[in-house]
C-alpha positions as CSV (number, residue, x, y, z in Angstrom):
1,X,-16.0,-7.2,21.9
2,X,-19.1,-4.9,21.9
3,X,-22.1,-4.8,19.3
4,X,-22.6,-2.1,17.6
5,X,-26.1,-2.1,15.3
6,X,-26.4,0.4,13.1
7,X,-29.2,0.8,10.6
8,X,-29.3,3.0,7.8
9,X,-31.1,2.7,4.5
10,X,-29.7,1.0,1.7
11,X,-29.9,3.8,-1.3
12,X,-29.5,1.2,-4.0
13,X,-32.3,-1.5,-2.8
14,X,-34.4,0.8,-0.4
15,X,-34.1,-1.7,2.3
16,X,-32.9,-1.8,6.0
17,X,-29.8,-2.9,6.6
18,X,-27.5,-3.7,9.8
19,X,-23.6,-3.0,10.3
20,X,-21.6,-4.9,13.3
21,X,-18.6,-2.9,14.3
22,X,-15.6,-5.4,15.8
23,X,-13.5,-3.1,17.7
24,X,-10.2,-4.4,18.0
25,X,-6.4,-2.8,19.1
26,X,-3.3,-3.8,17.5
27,X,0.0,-2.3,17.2
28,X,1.1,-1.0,13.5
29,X,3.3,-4.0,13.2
30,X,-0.1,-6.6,13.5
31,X,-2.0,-4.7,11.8
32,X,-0.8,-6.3,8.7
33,X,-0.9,-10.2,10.1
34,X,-4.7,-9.2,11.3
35,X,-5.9,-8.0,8.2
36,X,-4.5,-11.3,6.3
37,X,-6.0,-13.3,8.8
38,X,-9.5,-11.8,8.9
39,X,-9.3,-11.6,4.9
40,X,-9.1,-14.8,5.0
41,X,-12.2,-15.7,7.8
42,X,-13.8,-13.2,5.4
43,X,-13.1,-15.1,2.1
44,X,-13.9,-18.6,3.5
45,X,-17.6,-17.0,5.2
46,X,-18.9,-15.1,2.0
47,X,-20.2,-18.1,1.4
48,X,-22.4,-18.4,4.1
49,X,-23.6,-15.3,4.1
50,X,-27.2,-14.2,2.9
51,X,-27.4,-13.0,-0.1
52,X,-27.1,-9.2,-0.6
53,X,-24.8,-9.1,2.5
54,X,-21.2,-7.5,2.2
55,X,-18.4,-7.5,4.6
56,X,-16.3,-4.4,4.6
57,X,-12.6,-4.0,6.7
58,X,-13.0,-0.5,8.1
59,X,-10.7,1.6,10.5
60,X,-6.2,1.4,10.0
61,X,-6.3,-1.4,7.6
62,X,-7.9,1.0,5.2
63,X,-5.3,3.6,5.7
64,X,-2.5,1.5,5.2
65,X,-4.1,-0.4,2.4
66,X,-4.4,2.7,0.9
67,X,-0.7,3.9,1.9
68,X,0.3,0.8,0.4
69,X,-1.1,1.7,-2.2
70,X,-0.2,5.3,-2.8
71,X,3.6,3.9,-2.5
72,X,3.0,1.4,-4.9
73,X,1.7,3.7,-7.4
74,X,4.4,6.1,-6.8
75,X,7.3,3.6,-7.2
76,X,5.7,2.0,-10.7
77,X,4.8,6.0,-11.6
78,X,9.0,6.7,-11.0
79,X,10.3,3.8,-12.9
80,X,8.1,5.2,-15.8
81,X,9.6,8.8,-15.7
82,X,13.0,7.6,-14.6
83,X,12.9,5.3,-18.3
84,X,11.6,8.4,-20.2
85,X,14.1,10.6,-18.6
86,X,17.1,8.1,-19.7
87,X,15.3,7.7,-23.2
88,X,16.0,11.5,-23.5
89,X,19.1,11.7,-21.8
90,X,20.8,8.9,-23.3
91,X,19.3,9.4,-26.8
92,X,18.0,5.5,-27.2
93,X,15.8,3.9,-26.0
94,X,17.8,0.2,-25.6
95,X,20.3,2.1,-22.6
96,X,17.6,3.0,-20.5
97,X,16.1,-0.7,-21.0
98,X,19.0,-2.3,-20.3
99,X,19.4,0.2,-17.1
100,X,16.0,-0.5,-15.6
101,X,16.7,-4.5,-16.4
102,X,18.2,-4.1,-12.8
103,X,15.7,-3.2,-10.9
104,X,14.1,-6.6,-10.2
105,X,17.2,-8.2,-9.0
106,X,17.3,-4.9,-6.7
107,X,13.2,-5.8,-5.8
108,X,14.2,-9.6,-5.3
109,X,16.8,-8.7,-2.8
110,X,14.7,-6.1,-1.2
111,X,11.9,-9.2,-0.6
112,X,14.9,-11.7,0.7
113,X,16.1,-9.1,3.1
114,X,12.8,-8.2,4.3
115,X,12.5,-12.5,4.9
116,X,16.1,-12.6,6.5
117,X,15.6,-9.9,9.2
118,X,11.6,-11.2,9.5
119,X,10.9,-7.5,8.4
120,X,6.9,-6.5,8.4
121,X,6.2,-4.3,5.0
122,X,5.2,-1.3,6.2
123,X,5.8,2.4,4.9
124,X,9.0,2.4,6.0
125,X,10.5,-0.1,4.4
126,X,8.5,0.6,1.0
127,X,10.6,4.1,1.5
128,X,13.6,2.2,1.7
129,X,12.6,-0.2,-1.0
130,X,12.4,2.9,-3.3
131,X,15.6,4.4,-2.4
132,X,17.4,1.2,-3.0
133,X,15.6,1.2,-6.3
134,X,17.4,4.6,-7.0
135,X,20.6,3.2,-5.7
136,X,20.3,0.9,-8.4
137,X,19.5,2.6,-10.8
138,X,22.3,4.9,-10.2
139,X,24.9,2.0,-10.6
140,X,23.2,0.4,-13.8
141,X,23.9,4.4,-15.1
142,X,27.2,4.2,-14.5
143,X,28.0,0.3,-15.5
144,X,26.2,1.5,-18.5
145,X,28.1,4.7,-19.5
146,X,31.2,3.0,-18.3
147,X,30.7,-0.4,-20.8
148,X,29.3,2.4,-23.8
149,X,33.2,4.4,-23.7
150,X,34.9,0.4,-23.6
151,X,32.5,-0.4,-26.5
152,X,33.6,2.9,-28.2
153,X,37.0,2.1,-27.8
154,X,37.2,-0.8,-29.7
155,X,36.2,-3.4,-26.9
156,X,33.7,-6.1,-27.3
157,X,30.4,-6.0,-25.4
158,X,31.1,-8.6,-22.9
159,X,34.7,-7.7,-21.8
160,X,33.4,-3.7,-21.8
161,X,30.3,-5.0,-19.3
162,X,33.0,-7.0,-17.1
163,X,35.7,-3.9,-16.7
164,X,32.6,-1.8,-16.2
165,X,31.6,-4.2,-13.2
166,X,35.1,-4.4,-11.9
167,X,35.9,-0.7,-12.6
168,X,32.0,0.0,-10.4
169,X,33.0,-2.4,-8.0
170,X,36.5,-1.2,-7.7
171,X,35.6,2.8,-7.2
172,X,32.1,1.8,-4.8
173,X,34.4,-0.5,-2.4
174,X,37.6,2.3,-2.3
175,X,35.1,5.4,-1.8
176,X,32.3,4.0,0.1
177,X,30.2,6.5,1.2
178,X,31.7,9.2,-0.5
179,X,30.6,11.3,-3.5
180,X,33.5,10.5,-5.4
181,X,32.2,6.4,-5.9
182,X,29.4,8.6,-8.2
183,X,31.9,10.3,-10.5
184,X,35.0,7.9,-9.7
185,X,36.8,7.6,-13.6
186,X,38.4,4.3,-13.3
187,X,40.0,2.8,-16.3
């Protein structure tokens, strides 16, 4: 560990102040464990500290706190357009509700899978978190459209949601993979 004093004015008190640099190496995978744990030495010492003294994480974590971030951001920022782009498409505004009800069982098994495979969040998987988010969405379109036609056609609400499930279910397991499972017209 080396010690690196740096002193600069202070521009809001006019007084001296000292900075301690910590190098320390970790790969991108630790990073995230690291900056937990010193958040934590951090939080538990600010009491101890004199008064007028701050503690600032420099260096990667700041990058990928602010990549985290930016993702962040950009996910909520979609599910906003994605809604408004529905409300127009569909002409109501309850479809598009019921459509984007499915995105937090899609988060929630995100989060379990990441536990399962003992997955580190990292930009990668907040990528694949936002695709899977537009997987789902995709399939509530399409349950959706497919239970509005059974309603249409005289069905009730609950047996046109459950032959829209099958009917999904039935066209995404016999074209898996394919881009007929987006416009398969089962009936």
């Amino acid at each position: 560990m080396s010690r690196a004093v740096e002193l600069a004015p202070n521009e809001d008190q006019g007084v001296v102040f000292g900075a301690l640099d910590v190098p320390a190496n970790a790969s991108l995978e630790q990073i995230t464990t690291y900056s937990a744990q010193v958040n934590k030495i951090i939080a538990a010492s600010q009491h101890d500290l004199p008064r007028g003294t701050q503690v600032f994480v420099r260096g990667q974590v700041q990058t990928m706190n602010a990549s985290f971030s930016g993702l962040l951001v950009g996910l909520l920022g979609a599910i906003v357009l994605v809604y408004l782009l529905m409300v127009v498409n569909f002409q109501s505004w309850l479809d598009p509700f019921i459509i984007i009800t499915a995105l937090p069982a899609a988060l929630a098994g995100i989060v379990w899978m990441l536990f399962l495979t003992h997955t580190t969040v990292s930009v990668p998987a907040l990528t694949g978190a936002i695709m899977c988010m537009g997987v789902a969405t995709a399939n509530s379109v399409l349950i959706v459209s497919f239970a509005r036609a059974r309603m249409m056609a005289g069905d009730d609400a609950f047996s046109a949601a459950s032959a829209a499930g099958v009917a999904l279910s039935w066209c995404v397991g016999r074209d898996l993979g394919s881009a007929r499972a987006r416009t398969c017209r089962c009936s």
